[in-house]
C-alpha positions in Angstrom: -35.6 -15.1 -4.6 -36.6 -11.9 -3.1 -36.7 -8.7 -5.8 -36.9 -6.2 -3.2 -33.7 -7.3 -1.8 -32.2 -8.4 -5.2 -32.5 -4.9 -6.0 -31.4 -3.7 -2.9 -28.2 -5.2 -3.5 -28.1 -3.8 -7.4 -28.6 -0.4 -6.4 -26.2 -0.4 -4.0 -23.1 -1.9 -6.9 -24.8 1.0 -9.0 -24.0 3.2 -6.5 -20.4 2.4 -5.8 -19.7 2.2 -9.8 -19.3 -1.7 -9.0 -21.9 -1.8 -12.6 -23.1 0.6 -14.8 -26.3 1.2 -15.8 -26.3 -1.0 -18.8 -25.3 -3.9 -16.3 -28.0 -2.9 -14.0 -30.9 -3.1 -16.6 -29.5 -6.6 -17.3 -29.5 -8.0 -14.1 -33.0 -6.4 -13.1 -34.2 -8.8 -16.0 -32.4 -11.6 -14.9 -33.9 -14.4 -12.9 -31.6 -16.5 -10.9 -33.1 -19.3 -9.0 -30.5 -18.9 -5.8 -28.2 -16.2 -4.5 -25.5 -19.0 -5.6 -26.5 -18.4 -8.5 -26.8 -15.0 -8.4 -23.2 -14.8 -6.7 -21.1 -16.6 -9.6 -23.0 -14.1 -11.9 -22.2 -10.8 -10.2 -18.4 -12.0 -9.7 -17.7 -12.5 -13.8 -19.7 -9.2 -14.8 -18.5 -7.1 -11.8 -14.4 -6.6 -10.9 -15.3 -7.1 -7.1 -12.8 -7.6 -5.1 -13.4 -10.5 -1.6 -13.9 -7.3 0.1 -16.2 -5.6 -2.0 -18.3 -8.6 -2.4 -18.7 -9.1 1.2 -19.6 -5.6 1.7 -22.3 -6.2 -1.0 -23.5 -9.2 0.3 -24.2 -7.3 4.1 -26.4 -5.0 2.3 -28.3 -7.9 0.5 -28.6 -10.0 4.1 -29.2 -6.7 6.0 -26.2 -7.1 7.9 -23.3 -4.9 8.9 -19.7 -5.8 7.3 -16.8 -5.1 9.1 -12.8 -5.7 7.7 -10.8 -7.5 10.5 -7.5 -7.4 8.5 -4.5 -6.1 10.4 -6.8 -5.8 13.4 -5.2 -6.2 16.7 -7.8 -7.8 18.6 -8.0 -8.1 22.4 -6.7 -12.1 23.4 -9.4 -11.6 26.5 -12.4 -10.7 23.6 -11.0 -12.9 20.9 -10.9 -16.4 23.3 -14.9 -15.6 24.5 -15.5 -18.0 21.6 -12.9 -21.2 22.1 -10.8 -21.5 19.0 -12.3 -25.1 18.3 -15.7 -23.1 18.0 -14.2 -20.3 16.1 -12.8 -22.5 13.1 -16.0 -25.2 12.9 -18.0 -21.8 13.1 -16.0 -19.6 11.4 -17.1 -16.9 13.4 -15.0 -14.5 15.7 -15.3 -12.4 18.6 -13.3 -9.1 17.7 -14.6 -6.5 20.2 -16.4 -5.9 23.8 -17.5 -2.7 25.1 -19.4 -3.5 28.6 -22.0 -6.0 28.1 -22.1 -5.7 24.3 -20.1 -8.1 21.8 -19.4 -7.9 18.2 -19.1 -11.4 16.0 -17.6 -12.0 13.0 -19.0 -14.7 10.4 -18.0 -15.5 7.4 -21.5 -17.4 6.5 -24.5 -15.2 7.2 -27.0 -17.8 6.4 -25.3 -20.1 9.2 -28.0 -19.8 12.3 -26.1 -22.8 14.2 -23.1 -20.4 14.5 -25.2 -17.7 16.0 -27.3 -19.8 18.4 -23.6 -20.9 19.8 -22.4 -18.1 20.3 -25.9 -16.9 21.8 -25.5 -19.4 23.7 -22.1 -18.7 25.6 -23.1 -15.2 25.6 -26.0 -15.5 27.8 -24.2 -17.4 30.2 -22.1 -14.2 31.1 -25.1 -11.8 30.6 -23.4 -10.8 27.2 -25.5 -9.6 24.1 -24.1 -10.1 20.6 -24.3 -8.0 17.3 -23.4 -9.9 14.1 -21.4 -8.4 11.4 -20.8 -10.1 8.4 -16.4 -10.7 7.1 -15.0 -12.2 4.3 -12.8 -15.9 4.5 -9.7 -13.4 4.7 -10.7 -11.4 7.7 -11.6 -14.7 9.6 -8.2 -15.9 8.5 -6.4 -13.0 9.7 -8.6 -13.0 13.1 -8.2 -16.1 13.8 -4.1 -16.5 13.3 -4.3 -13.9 16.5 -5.1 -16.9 19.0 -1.5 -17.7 18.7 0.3 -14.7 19.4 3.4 -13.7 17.4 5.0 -13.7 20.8 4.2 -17.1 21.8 4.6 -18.6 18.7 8.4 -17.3 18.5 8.6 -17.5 22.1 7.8 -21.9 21.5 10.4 -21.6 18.8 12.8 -19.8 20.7 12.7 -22.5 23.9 14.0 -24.9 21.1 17.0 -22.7 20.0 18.4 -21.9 22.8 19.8 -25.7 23.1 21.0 -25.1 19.6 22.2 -21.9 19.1 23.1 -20.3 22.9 26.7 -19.7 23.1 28.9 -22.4 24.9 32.3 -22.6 26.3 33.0 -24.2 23.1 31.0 -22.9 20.4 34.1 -22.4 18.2 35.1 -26.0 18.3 31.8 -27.0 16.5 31.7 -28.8 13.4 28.0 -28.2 12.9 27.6 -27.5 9.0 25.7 -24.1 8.6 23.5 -25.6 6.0 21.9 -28.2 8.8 21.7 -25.1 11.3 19.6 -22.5 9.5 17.4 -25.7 7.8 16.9 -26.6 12.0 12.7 -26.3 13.0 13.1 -23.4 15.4 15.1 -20.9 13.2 12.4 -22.0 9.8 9.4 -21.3 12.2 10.9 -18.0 13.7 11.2 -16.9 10.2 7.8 -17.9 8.9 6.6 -16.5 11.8 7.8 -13.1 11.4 7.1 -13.2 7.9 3.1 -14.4 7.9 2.5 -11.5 10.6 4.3 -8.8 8.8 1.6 -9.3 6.3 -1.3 -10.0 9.0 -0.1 -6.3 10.0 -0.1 -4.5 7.0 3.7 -4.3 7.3 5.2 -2.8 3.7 8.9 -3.4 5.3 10.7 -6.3 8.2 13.7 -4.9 9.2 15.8 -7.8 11.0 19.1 -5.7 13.1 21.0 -6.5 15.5 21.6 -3.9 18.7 23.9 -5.1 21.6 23.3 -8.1 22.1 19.8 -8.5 21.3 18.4 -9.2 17.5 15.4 -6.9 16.7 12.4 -7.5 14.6 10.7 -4.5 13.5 7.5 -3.7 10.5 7.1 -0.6 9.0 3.7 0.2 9.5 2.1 3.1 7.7 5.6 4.5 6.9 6.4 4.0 10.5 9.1 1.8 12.2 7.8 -0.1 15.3 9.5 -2.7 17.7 7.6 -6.2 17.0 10.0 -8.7 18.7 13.2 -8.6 20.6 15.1 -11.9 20.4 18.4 -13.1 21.7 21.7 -12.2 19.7 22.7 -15.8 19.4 19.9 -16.7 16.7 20.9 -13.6 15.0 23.2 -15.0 12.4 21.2 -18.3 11.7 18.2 -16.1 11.2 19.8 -13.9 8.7 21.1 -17.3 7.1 17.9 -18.7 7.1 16.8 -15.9 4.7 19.8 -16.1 2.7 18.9 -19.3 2.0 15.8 -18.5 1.0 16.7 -15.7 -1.3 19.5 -18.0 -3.0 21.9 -15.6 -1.7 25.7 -17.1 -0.5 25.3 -17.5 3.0 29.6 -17.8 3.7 29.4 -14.5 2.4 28.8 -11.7 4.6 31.6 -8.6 3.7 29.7 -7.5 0.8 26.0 -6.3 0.2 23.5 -9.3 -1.3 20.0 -8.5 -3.1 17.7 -11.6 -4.0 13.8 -12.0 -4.1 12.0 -14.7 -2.3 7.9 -15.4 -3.5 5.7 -17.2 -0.7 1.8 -18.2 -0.8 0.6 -16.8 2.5 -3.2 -16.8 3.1 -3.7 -18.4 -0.3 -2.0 -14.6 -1.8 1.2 -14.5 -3.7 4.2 -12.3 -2.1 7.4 -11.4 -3.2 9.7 -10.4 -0.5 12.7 -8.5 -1.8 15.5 -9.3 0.0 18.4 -6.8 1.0 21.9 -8.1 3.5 24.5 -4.8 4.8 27.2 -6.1 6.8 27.3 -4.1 9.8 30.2 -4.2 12.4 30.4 -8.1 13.4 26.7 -8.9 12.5 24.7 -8.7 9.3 21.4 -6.9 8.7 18.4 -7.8 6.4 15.9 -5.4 5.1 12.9 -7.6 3.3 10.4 -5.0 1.2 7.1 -6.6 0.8 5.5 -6.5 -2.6 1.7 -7.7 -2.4 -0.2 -7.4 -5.8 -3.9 -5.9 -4.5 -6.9 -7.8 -5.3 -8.0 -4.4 -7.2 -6.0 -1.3 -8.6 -6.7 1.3 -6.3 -7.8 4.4 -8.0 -6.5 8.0 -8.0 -9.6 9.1 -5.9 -8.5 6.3 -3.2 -4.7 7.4 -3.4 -5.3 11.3 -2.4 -5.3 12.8 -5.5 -8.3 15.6 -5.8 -9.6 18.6 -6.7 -7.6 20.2 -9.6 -4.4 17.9 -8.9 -6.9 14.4 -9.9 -7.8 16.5 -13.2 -4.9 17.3 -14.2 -3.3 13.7 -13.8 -6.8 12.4 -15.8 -6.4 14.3 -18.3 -2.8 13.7 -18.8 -2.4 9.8 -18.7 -4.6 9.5 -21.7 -2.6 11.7 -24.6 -1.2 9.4 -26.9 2.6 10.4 -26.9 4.7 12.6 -24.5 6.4 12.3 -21.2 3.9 11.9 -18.2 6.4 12.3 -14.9 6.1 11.3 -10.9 8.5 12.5 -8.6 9.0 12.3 -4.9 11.8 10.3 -2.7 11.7 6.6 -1.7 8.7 4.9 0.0 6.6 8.0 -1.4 4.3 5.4 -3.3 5.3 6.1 -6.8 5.2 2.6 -7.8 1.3 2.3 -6.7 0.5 5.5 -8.6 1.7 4.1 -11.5 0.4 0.6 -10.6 -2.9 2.5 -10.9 -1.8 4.7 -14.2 -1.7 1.3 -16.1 -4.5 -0.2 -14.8 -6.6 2.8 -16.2 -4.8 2.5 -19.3 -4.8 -1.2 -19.6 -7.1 -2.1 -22.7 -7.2 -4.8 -24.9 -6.0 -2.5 -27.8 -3.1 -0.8 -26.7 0.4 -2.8 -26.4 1.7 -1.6 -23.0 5.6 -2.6 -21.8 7.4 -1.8 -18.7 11.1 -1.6 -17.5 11.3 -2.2 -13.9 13.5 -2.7 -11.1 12.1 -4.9 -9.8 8.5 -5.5 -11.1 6.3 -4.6 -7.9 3.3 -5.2 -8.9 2.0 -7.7 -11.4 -0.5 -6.6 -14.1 -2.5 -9.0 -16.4 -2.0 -8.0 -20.2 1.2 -5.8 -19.5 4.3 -6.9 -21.1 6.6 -6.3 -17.5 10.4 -6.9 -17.7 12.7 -6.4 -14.7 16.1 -5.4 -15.5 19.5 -6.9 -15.0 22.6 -4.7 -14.9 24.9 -7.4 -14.1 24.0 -8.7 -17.9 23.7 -5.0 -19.0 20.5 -4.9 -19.3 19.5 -1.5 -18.0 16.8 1.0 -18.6 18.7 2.4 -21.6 19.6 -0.8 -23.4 16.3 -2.2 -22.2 14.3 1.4 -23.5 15.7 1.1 -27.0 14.5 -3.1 -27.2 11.1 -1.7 -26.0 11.1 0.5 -28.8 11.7 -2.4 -31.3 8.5 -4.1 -29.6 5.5 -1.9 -31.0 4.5 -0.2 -27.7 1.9 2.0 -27.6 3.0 2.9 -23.7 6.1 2.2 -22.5 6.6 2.6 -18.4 10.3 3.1 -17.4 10.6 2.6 -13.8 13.3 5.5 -13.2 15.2 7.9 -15.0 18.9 7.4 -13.5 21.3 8.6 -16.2 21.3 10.8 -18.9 20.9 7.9 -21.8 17.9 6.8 -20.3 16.6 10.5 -19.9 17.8 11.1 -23.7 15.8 8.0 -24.9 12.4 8.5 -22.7 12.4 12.1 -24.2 13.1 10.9 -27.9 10.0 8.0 -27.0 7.9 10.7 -26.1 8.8 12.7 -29.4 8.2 9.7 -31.7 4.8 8.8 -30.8 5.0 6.7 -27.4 3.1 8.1 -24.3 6.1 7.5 -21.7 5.1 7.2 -18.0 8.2 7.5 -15.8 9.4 8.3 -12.2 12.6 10.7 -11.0 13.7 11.7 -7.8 13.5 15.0 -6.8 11.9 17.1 -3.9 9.2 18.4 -5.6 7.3 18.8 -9.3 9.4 22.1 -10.0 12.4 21.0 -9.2 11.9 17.8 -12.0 12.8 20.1 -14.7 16.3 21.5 -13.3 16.9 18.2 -12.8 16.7 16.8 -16.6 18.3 19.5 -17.5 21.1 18.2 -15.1 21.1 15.3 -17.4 21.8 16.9 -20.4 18.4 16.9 -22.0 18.1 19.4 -24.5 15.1 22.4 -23.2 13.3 22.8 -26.7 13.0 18.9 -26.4 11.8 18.5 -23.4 9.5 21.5 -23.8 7.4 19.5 -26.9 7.7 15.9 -24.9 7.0 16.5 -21.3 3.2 16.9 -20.5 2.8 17.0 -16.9 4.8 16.5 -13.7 3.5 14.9 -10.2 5.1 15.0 -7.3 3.9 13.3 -4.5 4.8 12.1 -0.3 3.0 9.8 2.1 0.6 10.1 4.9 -1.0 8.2 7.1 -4.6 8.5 7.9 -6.3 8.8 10.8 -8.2 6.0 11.8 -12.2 6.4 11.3 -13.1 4.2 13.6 -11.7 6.9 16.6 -11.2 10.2 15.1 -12.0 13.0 17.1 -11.5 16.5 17.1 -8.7 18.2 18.5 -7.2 21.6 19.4 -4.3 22.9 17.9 -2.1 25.4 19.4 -3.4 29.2 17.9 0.0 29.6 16.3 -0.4 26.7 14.2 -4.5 27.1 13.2 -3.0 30.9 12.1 -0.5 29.5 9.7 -2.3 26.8 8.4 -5.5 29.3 7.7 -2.8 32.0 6.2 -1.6 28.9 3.8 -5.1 27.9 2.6 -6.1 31.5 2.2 -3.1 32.1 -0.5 -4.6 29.8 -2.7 -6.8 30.4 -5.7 -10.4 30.4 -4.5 -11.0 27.9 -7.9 -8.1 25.3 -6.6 -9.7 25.1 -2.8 -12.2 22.1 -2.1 -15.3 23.1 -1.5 -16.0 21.2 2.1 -13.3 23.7 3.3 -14.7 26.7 5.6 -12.2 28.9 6.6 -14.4 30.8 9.1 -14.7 27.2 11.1 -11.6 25.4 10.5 -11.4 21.7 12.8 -8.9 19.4 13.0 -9.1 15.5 13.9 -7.1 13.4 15.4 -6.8 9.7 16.3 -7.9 8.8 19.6 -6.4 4.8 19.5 -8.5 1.7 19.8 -8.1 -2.1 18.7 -8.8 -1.1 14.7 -5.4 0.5 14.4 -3.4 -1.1 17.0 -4.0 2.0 19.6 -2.0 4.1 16.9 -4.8 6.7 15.6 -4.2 5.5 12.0 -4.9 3.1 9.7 -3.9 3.2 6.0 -1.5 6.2 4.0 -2.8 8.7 1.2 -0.7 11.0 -1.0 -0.1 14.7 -0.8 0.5 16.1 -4.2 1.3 18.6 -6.4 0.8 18.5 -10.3 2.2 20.9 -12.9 0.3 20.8 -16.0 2.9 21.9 -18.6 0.9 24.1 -20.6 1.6 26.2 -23.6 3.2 29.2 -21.5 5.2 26.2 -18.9 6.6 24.9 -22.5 7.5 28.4 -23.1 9.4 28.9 -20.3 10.7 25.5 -20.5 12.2 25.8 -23.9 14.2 28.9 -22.8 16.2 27.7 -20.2 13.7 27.6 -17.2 13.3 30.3 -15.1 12.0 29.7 -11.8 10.3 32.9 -11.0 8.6 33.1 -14.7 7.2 29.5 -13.5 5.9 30.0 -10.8 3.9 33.3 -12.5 2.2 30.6 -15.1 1.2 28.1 -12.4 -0.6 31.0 -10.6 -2.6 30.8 -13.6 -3.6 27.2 -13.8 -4.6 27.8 -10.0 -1.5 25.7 -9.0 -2.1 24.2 -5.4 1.6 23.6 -3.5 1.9 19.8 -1.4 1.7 22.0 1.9 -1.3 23.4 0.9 -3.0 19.9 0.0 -1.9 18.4 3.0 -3.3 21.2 4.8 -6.7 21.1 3.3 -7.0 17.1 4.1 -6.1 17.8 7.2 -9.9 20.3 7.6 -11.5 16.8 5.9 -10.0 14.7 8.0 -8.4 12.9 6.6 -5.1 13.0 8.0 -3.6 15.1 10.9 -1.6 18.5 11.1 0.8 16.5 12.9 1.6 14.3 9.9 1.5 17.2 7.1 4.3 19.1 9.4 6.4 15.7 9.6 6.3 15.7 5.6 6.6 18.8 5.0 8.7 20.2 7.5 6.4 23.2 8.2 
């Protein structure tokens, strides 16, 4: 094999911190006989996830790499290469800008596929640029030469006959259990289920308005309008999922809950399942949890600058009460998803309480509580206890026994990572204090508090700059200027302050974003905060010690990733409520 590329390609996982430098001298004296080889190597010493891999392999082939998952691409582009070629092939068109097209292959070393699609592009004056994806961006591609609106619309030609009102649609003695098991309903289900993940939904919200049956995803934190069916396949669907979720489908006055876990795209997901009876109809909510490939880190959540130091070096002490807070759907699950990963070692015993278990760690002792069979987070806390836990992980703090125990964890030796819901970090402490914990206790237990909401990000593929009216550049420059000069980020210029936006284009579905980050705000308790703490709290005497640990407010962190561009004004006023 080639060294000069070999190395190429060792340099570049060097770089991203893929292998360190130990690794690297290794491999530089290892001599494989075929990239093959070489592949099955890299994958066992390096956590690379399909993605990474294929991004390393573009640099090794010389070879751009593009992602084409949750992609909307053009049906016009996309059938330039027939679908029979596409899947011998694996190769897609995603994208056409006048005479220029850009392919996706899976196989770089695959020439046939290229002269193909050479071929059919000279026919129609086209020229082609090659960009290297991974089997799951084909996969994802390719789903999109069936539409979600034809597939459902095949589906619903079929239930109509079935399912359309009648003059005597009362009189039927269909059994329910042979109507939601019926082709079209299962496939209208599927359906909507395999493209919520396809499009990077996190919820599927199935309603019912008038006498229609809407299907929408949250996106990004956003709700959006997928499909709009008929009201008379309404019911069946929500059956359908009952049935799934081994919920009681004859009963719909009262609130149901249930879990259903489906292989789509060779990936595990759990769907948690939620029923509210409405007036005359029902309505499901279905969460979906998908475990990552790889634990994102806290650099690739938001946190930075003094807020990522301060969480750093507070997940590692060995006891004491490490604290997220924010609202629902502000991604506190993920941050701690990403707490235990970096604390997840082969000599520490780590347990969690959960409700439910989101996210499924290898090594981590995760238990999903039951109140039905009392087992809650307090019962469940003092069993944990009894299990030799080095770091216990309580999923919320809800009542004052579970508040009580977490704090007496914390005091005995445990490190205790833990979640609560309040507006922001300040307000945590208040808060316990609500629940009867006792100040000098939670003064020697707690040792920092993060309080974090979502973004979204503005898709790189389209940012541009963007003019702001002068009212809001003034206050956002007057709210970056009253920070410390130590807590700003140092790509900030206040003298040139730009702000992006998202222009729309096929990578994000003509939105301007792609993808969420946090905006946070971390309190470090310190030996003054413990201080305070431990006499009752005072909110003005707080706020005089976090001046000195160059506190940084969530306004002011949105604010300053709105200069990077990372996100827009627009989205750190709809969080905040500037």
């Amino acid at each position: 094999m080639n060294s000069e590329e070999t190395k190429k390609l060792f340099d570049y996982l060097k770089e991203q911190g893929f292998i360190n430098d130990d690794q690297y001298q290794e491999l530089i004296q290892q001599n494989f006989a075929s990239f093959s080889d070489m592949e099955k190597y890299l994958r066992r010493v390096a956590l690379l996830s399909s993605e990474d891999w294929t991004q390393a392999k573009g640099v090794f082939y010389d070879i751009d790499y593009s992602n084409l998952i949750g992609r909307n691409i053009d049906s016009a582009v996309l059938n330039i290469l027939p679908e029979s070629l596409s899947e011998n092939y694996k190769m897609v068109v995603f994208n056409k800008e006048g005479e220029s097209l850009e392919a996706g292959l899976v196989d770089p070393t695959n020439f046939k596929a290229m002269e193909a699609l050479n071929f059919l592009a000279r026919k129609k004056n086209y020229k082609v640029k090659n960009h290297l994806i991974s089997g799951e961006s084909y996969r994802a591609a390719a789903k999109q030469y069936e539409t979600l609106g034809e597939e459902v619309g095949e589906a619903l030609d079929t239930a109509e006959a079935i399912f359309a009102p009648k003059d005597d649609i009362y009189d039927t003695d269909e059994d329910v259990e042979d109507v939601v098991k019926s082709a079209p309903v299962s496939k209208i289900v599927s359906v909507v289920l395999r493209h919520a993940i396809e499009g990077r939904a996190s919820d599927i919200h199935i309603e019912p308005v008038g006498n229609q049956s809407k299907v929408r995803y949250r996106i990004d934190g956003v709700l959006h309008t997928t499909i709009v069916l008929p009201i008379y396949v309404h019911a069946a669907l929500v059956s359908k999922v009952k049935v799934m979720a081994n919920l009681k489908i004859d009963e719909t006055r009262i609130p149901q809950d249930g879990r259903i876990r489906m292989k789509i795209h060779n990936k595990d997901v759990d769907f948690r399942i939620s029923t509210l009876p409405l007036m005359g109809q029902e309505k499901v909510v279905m969460r979906i949890l998908e475990t990552p490939e790889k634990a994102p880190s806290f650099s690739d959540l938001g946190f930075m600058g003094p807020q990522l130091k301060i969480v750093e070096e507070n997940i590692y002490k060995p006891n004491g009460l490490f604290l997220l807070t924010g609202p629902t759907g502000s991604g506190k699950s993920t941050t701690l998803f990403a707490a235990l990963n970096y604390l997840n070692k082969e000599e520490v015993n780590i347990a969690t309480l959960e409700d439910p278990v989101e996210y499924y760690i290898p090594g981590v002792n995760q238990s999903q509580v039951r109140p039905e069979v009392n087992f809650t987070f307090a019962s469940g806390l003092r069993a944990l206890l009894r299990q030799d836990p080095d770091i216990i992980m309580v999923g919320e703090i809800r009542d004052n026994e579970t508040a009580e125990l977490a704090i007496h964890a914390g005091l005995t030796g445990h490190s205790v990572l833990t979640t609560l819901h309040t507006n922001s970090a300040m307000g945590a402490i208040p808060r316990l204090f609500d629940m009867k914990v006792e100040p000098f206790l939670l003064a020697s237990t707690l040792n920092a508090v993060i309080a974090q909401r979502l973004v979204r990000k503005i898709c790189q593929k389209c940012k541009a700059e963007e003019k702001l009216p002068p009212e809001v550049v003034k206050h956002a420059k007057d709210v970056v200027s009253a920070m410390p000069g130590e807590a700003r980020l140092p790509d900030i210029d206040l003298e040139d302050m730009k702000f992006y936006r998202g222009k729309g284009c096929s990578n994000c579905g003509q939105t301007g974003y792609k993808g969420r980050l946090a905006m946070v705000e971390a309190i470090n308790v310190s030996r003054g905060i413990q201080d305070i703490v431990a006499k009752g709290f005072s909110r003005a005497a707080a706020e005089e010690e976090l001046k000195k640990q160059f506190f940084v407010t969530m306004e002011q962190d949105g604010i300053q990733k709105a200069l990077l561009g990372l996100t827009t004004m627009e989205e750190v006023m709809r969080v905040t409520k500037i």
